[in-house]
C-alpha angles and dihedrals in degrees: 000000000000107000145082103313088205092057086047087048101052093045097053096043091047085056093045086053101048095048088055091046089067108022113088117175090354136096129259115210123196116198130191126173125163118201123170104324101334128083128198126210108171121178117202129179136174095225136117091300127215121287113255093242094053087043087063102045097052084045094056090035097089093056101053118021095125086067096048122086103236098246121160104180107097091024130056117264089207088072095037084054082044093054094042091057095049093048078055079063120032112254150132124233124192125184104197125180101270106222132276084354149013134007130306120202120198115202113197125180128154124234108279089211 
């Protein structure tokens, strides 16, 4: 990986964080793989999991964030701070449902060489 290790960093600890927030008695797995240009970081927990409506949100949030007012009130400010500093960078990031429970979240960026 070819980019800013403290954005790395802050992304990665606001999703562990996450994760443990809302994971009691189950396992969090984190996941990083790195093939050609693209790496992989993918977060997955057993926990409570994130309702469908908010999933979506957050998945159609990094497409379209110039267009959204920045308001934090019925949404978290630690994944909009997740998504800004991705968009700094260049990557993807996908929150899928974990099976059977909890959340996933996929992490992509390309190699910044």
């Amino acid at each position: 990986m070819n980019f800013n290790e403290s954005i790395m960093a802050a992304i990665i600890h606001n999703l562990l964080d996450n994760a443990v927030k809302n994971t009691e008695g189950g396992e969090i797995i984190l996941e990083a793989t790195s093939e050609d240009n693209l790496n992989d970081i993918s977060i997955s927990d057993t926990g409570t999991g994130m309702r469908p409506e908010l999933m979506e949100y957050y998945n159609h949030l990094i497409n379209n964030l110039e267009n959204k007012p920045s308001s934090f009130k019925n949404h978290g400010l630690g994944l909009h701070l997740v998504i800004q500093l991705l968009r700094k960078i260049e990557g993807k990031i996908i929150f899928k449902n974990n099976q059977p429970k909890g959340t996933k979240v996929e992490i992509l960026i390309q190699n910044q060489s």
